[in-house]
C-alpha positions as CSV (number, residue, x, y, z in Angstrom):
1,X,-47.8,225.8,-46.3
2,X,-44.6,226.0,-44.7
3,X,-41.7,223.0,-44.9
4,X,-38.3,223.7,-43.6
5,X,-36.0,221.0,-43.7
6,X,-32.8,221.2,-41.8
7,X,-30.0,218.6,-40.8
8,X,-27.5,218.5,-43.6
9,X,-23.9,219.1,-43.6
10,X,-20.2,217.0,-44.4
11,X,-20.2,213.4,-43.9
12,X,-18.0,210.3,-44.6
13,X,-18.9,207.8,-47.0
14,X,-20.0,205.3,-44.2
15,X,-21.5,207.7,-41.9
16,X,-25.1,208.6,-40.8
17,X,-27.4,211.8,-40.4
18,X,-30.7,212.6,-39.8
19,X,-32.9,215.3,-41.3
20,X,-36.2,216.5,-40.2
21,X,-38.6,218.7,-41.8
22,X,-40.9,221.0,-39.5
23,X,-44.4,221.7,-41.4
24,X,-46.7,224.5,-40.8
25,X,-49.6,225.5,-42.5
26,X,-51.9,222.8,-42.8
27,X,-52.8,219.2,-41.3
28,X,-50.0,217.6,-40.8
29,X,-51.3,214.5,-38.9
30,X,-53.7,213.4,-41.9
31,X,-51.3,214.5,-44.8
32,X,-49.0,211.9,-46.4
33,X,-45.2,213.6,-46.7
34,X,-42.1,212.6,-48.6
35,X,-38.4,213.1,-48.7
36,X,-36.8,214.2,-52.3
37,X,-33.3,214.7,-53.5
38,X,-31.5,216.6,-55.8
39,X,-28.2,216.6,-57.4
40,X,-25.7,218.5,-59.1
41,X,-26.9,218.9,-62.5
42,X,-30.0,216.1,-61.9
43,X,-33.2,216.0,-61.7
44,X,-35.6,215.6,-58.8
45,X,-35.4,211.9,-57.5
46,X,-38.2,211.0,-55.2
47,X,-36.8,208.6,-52.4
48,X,-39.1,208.1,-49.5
49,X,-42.6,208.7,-48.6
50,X,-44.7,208.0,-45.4
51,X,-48.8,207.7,-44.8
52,X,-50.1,210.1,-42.2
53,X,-50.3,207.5,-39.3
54,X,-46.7,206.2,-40.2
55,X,-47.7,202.8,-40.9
56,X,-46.7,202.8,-44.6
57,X,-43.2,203.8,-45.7
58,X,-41.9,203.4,-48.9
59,X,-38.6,204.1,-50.3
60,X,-36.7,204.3,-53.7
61,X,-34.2,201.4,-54.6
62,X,-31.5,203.7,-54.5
63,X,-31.5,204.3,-50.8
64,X,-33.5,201.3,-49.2
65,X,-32.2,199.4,-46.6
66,X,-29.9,202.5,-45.7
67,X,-32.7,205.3,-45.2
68,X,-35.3,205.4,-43.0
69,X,-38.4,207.7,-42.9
70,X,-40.3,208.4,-39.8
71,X,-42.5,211.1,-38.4
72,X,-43.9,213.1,-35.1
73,X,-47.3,214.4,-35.4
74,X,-47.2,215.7,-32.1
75,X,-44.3,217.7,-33.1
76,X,-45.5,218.4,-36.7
77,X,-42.4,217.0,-37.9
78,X,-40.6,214.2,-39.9
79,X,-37.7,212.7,-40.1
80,X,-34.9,210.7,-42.3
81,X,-32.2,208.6,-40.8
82,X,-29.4,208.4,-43.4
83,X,-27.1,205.6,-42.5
84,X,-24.5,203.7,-44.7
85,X,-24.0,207.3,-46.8
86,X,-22.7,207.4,-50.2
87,X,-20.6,209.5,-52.4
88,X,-23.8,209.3,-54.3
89,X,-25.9,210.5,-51.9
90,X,-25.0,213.9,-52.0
91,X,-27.3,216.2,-52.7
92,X,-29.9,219.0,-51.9
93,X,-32.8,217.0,-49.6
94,X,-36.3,218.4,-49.7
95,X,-39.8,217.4,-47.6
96,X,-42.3,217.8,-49.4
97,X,-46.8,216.7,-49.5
98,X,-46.7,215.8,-52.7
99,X,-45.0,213.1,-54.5
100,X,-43.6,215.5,-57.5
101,X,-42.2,217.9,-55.0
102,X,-43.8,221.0,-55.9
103,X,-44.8,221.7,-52.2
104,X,-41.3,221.4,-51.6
105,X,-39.8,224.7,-49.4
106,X,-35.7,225.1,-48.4
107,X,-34.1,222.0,-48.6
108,X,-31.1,220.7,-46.6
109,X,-27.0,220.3,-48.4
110,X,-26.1,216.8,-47.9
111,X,-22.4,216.4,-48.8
112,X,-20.8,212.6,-48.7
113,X,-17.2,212.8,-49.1
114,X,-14.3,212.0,-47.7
């Protein structure tokens, strides 16, 4: 099982990015995936997940109605639109297959500051 996630970088508060994580390794198109987060000197929040059709997204009160999951099985990939960024926000962002995050490969430095 392979999960790169890639994306991250310096943004305003107020601004947008989107990650995506590329999987490899096993069935993408029939696995369920999520999006985690980590902090400086926190623990591992769990803030979005999505079925393996895409028909069911769920998301973490901290970040709905600014975050949206989505995914590409053609591609073997998903994604997270990060609008409305907070200070907050910033963090280390994983994919992952599993909702604790122990499938979780290199994650992505998101840093919200002005």
């Amino acid at each position: 099982v392979q999960l790169q996630a890639s994306g991250g970088g310096l943004v305003q508060p107020g601004g947008s990015l989107r990650l995506s994580c590329v999987a490899s390794g096993f069935s993408f198109r029939s696995t369920p995936m999520y999006w985690l987060r980590q902090g400086a000197g926190k623990g591992l929040e769990l803030i979005s997940g999505i079925s393996s059709a895409g028909s069911t997204r769920h998301y973490a009160d901290s970040v709905k109605g600014r975050f949206t999951i989505s995914r590409d099985n053609s591609k073997n990939t998903m994604y997270l639109q990060m609008d409305n960024l907070r200070s907050d926000d910033t963090a280390v962002y994983y994919c992952a297959k599993d909702e604790g995050g122990d499938s979780r490969g290199q994650g992505t430095l998101v840093t919200v500051s002005s």
